[in-house]
C-alpha positions as CSV (number, residue, x, y, z in Angstrom):
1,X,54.4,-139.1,51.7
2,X,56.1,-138.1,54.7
3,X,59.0,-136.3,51.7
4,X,55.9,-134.5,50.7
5,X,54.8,-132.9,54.4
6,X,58.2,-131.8,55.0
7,X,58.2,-130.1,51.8
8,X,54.9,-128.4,52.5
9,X,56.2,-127.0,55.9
10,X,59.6,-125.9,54.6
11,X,57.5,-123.9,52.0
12,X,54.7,-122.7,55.0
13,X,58.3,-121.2,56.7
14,X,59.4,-119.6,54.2
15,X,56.6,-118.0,52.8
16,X,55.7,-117.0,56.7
17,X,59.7,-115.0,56.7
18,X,58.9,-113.7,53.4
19,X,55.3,-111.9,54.2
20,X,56.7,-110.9,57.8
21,X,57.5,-107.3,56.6
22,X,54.6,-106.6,55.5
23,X,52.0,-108.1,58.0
24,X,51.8,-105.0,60.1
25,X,54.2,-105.1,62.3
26,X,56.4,-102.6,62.6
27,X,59.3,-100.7,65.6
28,X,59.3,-97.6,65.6
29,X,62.8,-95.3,66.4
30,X,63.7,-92.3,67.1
31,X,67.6,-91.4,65.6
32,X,68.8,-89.4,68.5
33,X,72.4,-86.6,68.2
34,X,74.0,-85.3,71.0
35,X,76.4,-82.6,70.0
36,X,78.6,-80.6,72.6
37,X,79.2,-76.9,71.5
38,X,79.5,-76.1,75.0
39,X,83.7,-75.0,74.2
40,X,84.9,-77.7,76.7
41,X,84.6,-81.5,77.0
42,X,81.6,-82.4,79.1
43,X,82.0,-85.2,82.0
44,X,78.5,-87.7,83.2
45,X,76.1,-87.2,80.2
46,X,72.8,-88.9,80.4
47,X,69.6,-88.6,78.6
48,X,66.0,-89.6,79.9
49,X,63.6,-90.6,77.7
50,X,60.1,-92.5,78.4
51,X,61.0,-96.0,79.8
52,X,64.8,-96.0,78.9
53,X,67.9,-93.7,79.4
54,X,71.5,-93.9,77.9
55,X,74.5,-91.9,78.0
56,X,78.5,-91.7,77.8
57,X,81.2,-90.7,80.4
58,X,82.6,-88.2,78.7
59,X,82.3,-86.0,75.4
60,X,85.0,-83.8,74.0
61,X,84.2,-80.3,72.8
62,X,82.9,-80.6,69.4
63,X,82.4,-84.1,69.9
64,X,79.0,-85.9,68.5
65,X,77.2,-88.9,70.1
66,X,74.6,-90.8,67.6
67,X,72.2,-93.2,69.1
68,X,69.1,-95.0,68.4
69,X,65.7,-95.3,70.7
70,X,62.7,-97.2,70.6
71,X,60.1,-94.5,73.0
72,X,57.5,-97.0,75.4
73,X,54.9,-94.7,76.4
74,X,55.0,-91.3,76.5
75,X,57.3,-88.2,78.5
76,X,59.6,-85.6,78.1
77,X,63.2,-85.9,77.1
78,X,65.7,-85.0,79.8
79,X,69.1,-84.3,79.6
80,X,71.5,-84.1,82.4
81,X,75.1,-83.6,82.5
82,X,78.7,-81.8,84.1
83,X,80.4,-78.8,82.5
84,X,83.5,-78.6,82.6
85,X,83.8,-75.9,84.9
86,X,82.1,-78.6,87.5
87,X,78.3,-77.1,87.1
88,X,75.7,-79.5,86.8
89,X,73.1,-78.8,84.1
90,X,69.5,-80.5,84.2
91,X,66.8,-79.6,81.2
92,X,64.1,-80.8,79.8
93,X,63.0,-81.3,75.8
94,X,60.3,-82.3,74.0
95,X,57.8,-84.8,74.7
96,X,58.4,-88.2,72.9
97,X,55.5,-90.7,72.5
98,X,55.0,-93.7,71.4
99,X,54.9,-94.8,67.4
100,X,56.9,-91.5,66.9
101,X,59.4,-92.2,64.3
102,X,62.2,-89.6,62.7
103,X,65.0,-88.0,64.9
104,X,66.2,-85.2,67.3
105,X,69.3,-83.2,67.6
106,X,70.1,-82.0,70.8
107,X,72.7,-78.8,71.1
108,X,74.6,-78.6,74.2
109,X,75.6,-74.7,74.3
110,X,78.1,-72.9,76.7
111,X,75.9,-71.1,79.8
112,X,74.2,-74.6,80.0
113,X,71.7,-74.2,77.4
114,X,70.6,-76.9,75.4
115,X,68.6,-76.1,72.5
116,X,66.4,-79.4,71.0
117,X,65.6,-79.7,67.2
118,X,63.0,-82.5,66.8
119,X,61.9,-84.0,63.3
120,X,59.3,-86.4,64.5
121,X,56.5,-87.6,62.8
122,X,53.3,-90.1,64.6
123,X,53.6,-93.3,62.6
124,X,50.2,-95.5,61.6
């Protein structure tokens, strides 16, 4: 009997795992590209989004830095960093929200422009 309740639970677990992907639940991300086009490497890169930030130390000229984030509420993006000639550049991008899924390329250009290129889409 007690071969026959362990069996039954076993079975409960795994047919719980197997019906977890489709109960509902669900995280969102955004697939986030940093590219510098600036001309020279860029020192102190960070980028602000709404509850998190992440960023690098450096990024050579020409470089690209991929990264994933999951958005908590809603905000614009910011993106802060030092050009090489020592200027300090501040902008801000788009507003992520919440259950917004798909990605966002920002271009770092020389002059300290940044142009944003968002392919986001509001999930269910």
């Amino acid at each position: 009997m007690a071969r026959r309740r362990s069996r039954g639970s076993i079975l409960g677990a795994v047919l719980a795992l197997a019906l977890a992907p489709v109960s509902g639940c669900h995280s969102y991300h955004i697939e986030m590209t940093i590219e510098n086009r600036t001309g020279g490497a860029i020192q102190l890169l960070e980028v602000d989004y709404p509850s998190a930030s992440y960023g690098a130390n450096s990024l050579a000229a020409g470089a690209t830095l991929p990264y994933r984030i999951q958005v908590r509420g809603s905000g614009p993006l910011k993106v802060a960093y030092t050009a090489s000639d020592g200027r300090q550049i501040q902008t801000e991008g788009p507003t992520l929200a919440e259950r917004e899924g798909g990605s966002v390329e920002v271009v770092l250009l020389p002059g300290g422009k940044v142009e944003f290129n968002p392919q986001l889409t509001a999930q269910p």
